[in-house]
N, C-alpha and C positions, 0 to 999 in steps of 0.2 A: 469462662462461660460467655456466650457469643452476646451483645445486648440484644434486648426486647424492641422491634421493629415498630416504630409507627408510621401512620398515615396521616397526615393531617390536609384537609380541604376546608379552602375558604377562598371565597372570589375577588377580597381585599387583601392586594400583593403585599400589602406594608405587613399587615395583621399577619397574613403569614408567615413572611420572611422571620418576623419576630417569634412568633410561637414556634419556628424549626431551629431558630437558632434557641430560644433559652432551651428547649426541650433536649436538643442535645449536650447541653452543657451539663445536664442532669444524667447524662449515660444513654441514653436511647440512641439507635439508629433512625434518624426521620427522614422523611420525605414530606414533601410539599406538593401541592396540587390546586390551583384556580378553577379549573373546566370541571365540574362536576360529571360530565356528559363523560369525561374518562375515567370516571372512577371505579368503577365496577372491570375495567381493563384494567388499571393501575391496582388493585387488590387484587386479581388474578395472577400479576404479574410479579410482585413485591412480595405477597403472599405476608402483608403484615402482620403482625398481635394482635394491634389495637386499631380502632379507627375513630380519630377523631373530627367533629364534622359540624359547619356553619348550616342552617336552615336557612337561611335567605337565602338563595341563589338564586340565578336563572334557573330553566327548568333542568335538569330533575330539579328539587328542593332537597333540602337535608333529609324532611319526613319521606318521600319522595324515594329516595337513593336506599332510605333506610327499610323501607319498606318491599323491595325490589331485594333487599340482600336476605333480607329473615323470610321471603318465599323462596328460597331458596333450595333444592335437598342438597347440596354438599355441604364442606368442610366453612364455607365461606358463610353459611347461614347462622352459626353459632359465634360467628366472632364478636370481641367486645368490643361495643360500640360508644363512644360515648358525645353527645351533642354542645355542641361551644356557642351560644346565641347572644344576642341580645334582648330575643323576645324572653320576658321576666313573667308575663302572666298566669295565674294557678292555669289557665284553661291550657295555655304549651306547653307546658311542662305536661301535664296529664298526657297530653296528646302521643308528645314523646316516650313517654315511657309506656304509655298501652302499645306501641311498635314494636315495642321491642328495647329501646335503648339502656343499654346499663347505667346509664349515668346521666345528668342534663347540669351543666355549667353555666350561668350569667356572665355576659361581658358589664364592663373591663373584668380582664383577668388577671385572675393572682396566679401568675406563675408557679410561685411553690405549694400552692393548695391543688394545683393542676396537676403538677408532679407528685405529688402524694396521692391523689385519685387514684393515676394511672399506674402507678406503682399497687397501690391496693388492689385493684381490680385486676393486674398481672398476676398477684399473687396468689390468686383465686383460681385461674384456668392457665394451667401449666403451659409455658409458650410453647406452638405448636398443636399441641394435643387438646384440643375441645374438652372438655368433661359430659359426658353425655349424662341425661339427667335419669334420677333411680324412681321409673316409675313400673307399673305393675296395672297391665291391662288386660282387658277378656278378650275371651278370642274374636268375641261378634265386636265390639270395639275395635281391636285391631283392623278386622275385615271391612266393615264399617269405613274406618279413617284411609285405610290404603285407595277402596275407590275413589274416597274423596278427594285425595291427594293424586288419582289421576282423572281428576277435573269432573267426575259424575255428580251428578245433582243429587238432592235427594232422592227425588221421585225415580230418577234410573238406581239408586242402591236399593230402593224397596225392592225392584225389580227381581235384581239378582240376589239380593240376600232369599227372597222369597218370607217379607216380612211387611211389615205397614208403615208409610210414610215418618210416621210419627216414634217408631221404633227405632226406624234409622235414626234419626234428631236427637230424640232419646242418650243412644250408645255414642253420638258423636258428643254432645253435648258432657257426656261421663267423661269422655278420654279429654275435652277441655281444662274440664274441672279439675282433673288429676295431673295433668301434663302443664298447669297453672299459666293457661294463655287466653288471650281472649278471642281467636277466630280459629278458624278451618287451618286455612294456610296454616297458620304458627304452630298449629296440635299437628300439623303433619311435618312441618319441619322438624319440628322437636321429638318425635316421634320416629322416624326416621334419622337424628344422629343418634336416637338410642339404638334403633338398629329394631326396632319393636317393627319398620314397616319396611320395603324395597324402597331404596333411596330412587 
């Protein structure tokens, strides 16, 4: 069985030399990455598992980068992501994980508490194959989230739905709830690898 691909980005060479070497010595295939700015080409290209990723950087940032990958509609919008920081306070960590991130790690790093994460949260979404999530929506929700996810406001879905502003909000706000994200984007990405909307 082929190993589990990872990514790791961080813009201190030493920090990541070291996290690709211990990470392989645990069975992963890793790659390393400084330039944030190539990261979203470097995961197109690598087509990793996992992605794991510093928040301080230049620009983009970790939230930043993470943020840009879960608005996504393909395969690359559900991947698991997980954050490696040194920012410790309740208020980053929240931060991160309302984005979207599977995971949020403190530095210094315990190496084998890292490999056991990444292992658990591999084990979870079969490499390769996204698991799309088992949700069950109406069809004015559907309709609803598909405008929204190509970029109509509210006020132009009232339009076409031929319904009231607030009906729109309404149906969008249900398919949040259910599809358990907290904006637009994220209920239409997730929504779309269920295959509930046109990707």
């Amino acid at each position: 069985m082929a190993a589990a691909r990872l990514l790791c980005i961080d813009d201190e060479q030493r920090i990541l030399d070291l996290l690709v070497e211990e990470l392989k010595e645990h069975g992963f295939e890793v790659r390393g990455l400084t330039a944030s700015t190539k990261a979203l080409e470097e995961i197109q290209a690598f087509k990793p598992d996992l992605v794991i990723c510093d928040i301080l950087m230049p620009m983009p940032s970790g939230y930043d980068l993470l943020e840009k990958i879960r608005a996504r509609t393909d395969r690359l919008a559900s991947i698991p992501f997980i954050f490696l920081s040194a920012l410790s306070d309740r208020v980053d960590v929240l931060k991160g994980r309302r984005l979207g991130a599977d995971d949020y790690i403190t530095k210094p790093i315990d190496f084998e508490m890292l490999a056991e994460i990444v292992k658990n949260r591999l084990s979870r979404t079969p490499v390769g194959r996204p698991v799309p999530p088992k949700v069950s929506l109406t069809e004015r929700e559907i309709e609803a989230l598909g405008w929204s996810a190509q970029g109509k406001s509210s006020t132009d879905i009232a339009v076409l739905m031929s319904v009231s502003e607030r009906t729109v909000n309404f149906h969008i706000t249900n398919a949040m709830r259910k599809l358990d994200v907290a904006t637009r984007i994220q209920a239409a990405v997730k929504a779309s690898i269920a295959g509930l909307i046109p990707s």
